[in-house]
C-alpha positions as a Markdown table, in Angstrom:
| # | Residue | x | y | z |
|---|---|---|---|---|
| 1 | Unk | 157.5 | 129.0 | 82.8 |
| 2 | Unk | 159.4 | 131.5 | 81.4 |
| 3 | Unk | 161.8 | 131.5 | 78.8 |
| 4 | Unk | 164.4 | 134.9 | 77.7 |
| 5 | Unk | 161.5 | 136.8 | 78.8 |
| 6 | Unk | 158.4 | 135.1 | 76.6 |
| 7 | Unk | 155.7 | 132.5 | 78.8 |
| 8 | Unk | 156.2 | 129.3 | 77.5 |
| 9 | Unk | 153.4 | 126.9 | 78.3 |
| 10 | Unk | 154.3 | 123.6 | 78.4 |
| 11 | Unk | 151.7 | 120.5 | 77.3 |
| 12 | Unk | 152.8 | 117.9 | 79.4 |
| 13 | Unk | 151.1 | 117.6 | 83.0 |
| 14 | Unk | 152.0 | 115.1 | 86.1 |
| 15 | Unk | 149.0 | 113.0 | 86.1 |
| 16 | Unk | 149.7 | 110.8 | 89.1 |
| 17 | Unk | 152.0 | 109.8 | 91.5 |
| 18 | Unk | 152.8 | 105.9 | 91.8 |
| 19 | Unk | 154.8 | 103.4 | 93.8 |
| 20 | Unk | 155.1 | 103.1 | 97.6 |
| 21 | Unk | 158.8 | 104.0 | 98.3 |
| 22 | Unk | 159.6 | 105.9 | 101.3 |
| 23 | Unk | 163.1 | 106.0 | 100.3 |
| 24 | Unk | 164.8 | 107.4 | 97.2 |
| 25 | Unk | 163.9 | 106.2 | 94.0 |
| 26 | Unk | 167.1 | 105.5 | 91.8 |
| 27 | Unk | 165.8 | 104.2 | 88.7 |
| 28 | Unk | 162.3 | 103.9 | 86.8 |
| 29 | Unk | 162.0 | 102.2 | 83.0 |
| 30 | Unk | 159.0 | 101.4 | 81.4 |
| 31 | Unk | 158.1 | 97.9 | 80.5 |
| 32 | Unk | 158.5 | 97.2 | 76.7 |
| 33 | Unk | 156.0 | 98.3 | 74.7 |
| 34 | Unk | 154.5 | 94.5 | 73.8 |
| 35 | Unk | 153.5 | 94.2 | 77.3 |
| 36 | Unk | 149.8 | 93.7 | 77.4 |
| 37 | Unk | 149.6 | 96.7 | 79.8 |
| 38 | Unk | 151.3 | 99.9 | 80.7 |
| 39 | Unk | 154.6 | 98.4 | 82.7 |
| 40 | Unk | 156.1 | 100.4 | 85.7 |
| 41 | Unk | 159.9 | 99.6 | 87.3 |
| 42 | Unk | 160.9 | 101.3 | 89.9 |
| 43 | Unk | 164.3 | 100.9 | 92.0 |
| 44 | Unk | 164.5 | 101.9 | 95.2 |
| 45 | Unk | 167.2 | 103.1 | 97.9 |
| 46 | Unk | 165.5 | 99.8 | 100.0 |
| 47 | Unk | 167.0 | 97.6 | 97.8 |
| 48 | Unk | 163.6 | 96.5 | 95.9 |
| 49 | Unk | 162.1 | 96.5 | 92.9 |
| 50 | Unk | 158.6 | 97.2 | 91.9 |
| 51 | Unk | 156.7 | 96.5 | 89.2 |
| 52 | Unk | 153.7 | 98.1 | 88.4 |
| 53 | Unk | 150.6 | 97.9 | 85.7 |
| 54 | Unk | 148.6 | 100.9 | 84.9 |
| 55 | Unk | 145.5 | 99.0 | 83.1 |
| 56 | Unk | 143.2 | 102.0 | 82.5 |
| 57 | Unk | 145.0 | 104.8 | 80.4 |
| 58 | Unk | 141.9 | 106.9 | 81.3 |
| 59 | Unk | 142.7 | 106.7 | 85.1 |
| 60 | Unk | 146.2 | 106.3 | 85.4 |
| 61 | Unk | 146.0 | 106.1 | 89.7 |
| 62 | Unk | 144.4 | 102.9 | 88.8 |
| 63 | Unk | 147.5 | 101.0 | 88.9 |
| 64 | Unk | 148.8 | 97.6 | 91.1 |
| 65 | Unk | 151.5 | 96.5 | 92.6 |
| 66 | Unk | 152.4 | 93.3 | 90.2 |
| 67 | Unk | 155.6 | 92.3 | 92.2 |
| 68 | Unk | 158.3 | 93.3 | 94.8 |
| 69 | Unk | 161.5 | 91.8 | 94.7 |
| 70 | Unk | 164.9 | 92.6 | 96.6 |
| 71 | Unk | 168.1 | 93.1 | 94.4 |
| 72 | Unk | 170.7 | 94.8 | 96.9 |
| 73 | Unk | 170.7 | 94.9 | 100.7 |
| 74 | Unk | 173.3 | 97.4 | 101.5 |
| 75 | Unk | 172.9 | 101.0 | 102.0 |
| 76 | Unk | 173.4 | 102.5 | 98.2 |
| 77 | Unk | 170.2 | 99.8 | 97.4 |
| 78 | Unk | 169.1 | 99.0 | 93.9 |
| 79 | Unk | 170.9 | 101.5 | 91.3 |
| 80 | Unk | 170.0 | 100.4 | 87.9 |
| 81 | Unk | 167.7 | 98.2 | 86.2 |
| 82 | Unk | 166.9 | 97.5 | 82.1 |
| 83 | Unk | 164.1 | 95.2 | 80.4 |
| 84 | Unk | 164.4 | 93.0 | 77.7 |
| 85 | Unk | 162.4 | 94.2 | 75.1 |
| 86 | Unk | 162.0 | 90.1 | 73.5 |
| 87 | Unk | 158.8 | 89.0 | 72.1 |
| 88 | Unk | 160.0 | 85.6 | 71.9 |
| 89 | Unk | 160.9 | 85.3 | 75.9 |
| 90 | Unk | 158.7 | 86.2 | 78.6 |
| 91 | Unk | 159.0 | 89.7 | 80.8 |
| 92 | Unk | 162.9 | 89.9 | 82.4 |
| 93 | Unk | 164.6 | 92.8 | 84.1 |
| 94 | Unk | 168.3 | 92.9 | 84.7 |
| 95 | Unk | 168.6 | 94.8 | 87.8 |
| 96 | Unk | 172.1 | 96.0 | 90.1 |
| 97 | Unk | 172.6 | 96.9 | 93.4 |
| 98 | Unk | 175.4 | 97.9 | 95.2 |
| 99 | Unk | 177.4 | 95.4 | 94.9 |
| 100 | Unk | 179.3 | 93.7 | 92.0 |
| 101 | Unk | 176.3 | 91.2 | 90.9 |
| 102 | Unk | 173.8 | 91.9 | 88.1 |
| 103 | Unk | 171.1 | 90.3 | 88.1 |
| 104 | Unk | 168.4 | 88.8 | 85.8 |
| 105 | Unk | 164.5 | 88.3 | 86.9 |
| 106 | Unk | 162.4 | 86.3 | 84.2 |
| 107 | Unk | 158.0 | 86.4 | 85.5 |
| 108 | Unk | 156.6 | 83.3 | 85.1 |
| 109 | Unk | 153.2 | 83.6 | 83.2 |
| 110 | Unk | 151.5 | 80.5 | 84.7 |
| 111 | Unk | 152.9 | 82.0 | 88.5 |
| 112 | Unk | 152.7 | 85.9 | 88.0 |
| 113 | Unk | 155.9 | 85.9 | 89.6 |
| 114 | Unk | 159.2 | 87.1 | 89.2 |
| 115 | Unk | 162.2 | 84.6 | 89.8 |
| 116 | Unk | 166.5 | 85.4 | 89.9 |
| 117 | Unk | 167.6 | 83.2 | 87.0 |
| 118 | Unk | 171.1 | 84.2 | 86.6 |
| 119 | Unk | 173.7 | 86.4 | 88.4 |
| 120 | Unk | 176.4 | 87.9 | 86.3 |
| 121 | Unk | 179.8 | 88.1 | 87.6 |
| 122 | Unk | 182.8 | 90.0 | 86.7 |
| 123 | Unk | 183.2 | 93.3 | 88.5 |
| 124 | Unk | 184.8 | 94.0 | 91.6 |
| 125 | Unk | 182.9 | 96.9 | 92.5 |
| 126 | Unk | 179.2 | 98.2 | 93.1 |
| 127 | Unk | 177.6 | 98.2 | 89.5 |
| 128 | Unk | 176.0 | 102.2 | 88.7 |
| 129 | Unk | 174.0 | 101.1 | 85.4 |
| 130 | Unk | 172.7 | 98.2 | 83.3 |
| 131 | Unk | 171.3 | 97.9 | 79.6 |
| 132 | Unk | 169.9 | 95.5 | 78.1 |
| 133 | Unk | 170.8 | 95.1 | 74.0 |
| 134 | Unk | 167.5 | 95.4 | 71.9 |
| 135 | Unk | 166.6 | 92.0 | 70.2 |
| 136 | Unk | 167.3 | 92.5 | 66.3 |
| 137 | Unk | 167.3 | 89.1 | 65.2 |
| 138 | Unk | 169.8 | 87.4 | 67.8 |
| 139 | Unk | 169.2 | 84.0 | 69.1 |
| 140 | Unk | 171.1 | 85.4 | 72.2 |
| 141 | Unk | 170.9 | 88.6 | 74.3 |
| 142 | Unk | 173.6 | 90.9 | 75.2 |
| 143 | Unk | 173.2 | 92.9 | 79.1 |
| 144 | Unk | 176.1 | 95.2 | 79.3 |
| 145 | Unk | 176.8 | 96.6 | 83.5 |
| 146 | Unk | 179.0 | 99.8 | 84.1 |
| 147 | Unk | 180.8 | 99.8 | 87.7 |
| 148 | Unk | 182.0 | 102.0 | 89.8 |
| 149 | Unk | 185.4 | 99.7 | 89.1 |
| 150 | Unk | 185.8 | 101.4 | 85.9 |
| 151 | Unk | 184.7 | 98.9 | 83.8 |
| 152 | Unk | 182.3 | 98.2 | 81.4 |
| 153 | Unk | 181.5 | 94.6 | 80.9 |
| 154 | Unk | 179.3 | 92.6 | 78.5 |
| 155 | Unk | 177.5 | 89.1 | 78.7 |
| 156 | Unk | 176.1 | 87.1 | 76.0 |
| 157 | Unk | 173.0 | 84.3 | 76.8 |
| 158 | Unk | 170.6 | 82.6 | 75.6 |
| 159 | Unk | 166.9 | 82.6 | 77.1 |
| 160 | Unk | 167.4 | 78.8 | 77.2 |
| 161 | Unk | 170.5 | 78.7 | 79.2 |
């Protein structure tokens, strides 16, 4: 690469190439970093979510599919999607597709599997982005969903709702 006429050589290489999309990816977060394993989301044009786990840090095309899960069915498909970065709660992922819902996932540890445990309402058009508030000390978490209605909105829960 070059850079006002000087070779610049970067460190940083692409390992691998993970997930099984064959449409566009829209989004991709890693997992939070307590997570026994290296965490992989990935939103797709299809409307799914996967989640992935790369367990050998030596290998990283050693990784598994740990679940699929559908968040939109129209054509824009699953936009935007943030974790929860709680050590008290287990894994959840607020995802958005293209239509006004957000939605929360919580896995269950004793199923492996991931679950819709809420839907947040409130916006009258397809939602573009998601983010969920880090945990400093709340009893409740804050997910906050930007829409293509021009809004902004924020919702308050607790993990025991």
């Amino acid at each position: 690469m070059s850079e006002g006429g000087k070779e610049v050589v970067s460190r940083w290489q692409s390992s691998q190439a993970i997930g099984d999309c064959k449409d566009p990816v829209r989004d991709v977060k890693f997992g939070p970093k307590h997570l026994k394993v290296i965490t992989v989301a990935i939103a797709c044009e299809d409307g799914f979510v996967r989640i992935y786990t790369i367990e050998n840090l030596m290998n990283v095309g050693d990784y598994a599919l740990e679940a699929k899960f559908q968040v939109a069915s129209g054509p824009q498909g699953a936009l935007a999607m943030s974790w929860s970065d709680s050590r008290l709660d287990p894994p959840m992922l607020v995802a958005a597709g293209d239509d006004p819902e957000i939605s929360v996932w919580v896995r269950h540890e004793e199923t492996n599997t991931w679950n819709k445990t809420f839907v947040l309402l409130g916006h009258t058009d397809l939602v573009n982005d998601v983010s969920w508030a880090p945990q400093m000390g709340r009893s409740q978490h804050w997910v906050a969903g930007g829409s293509r209605d021009g809004t902004v909105r924020l919702w308050q829960f607790s993990a025991q709702d």
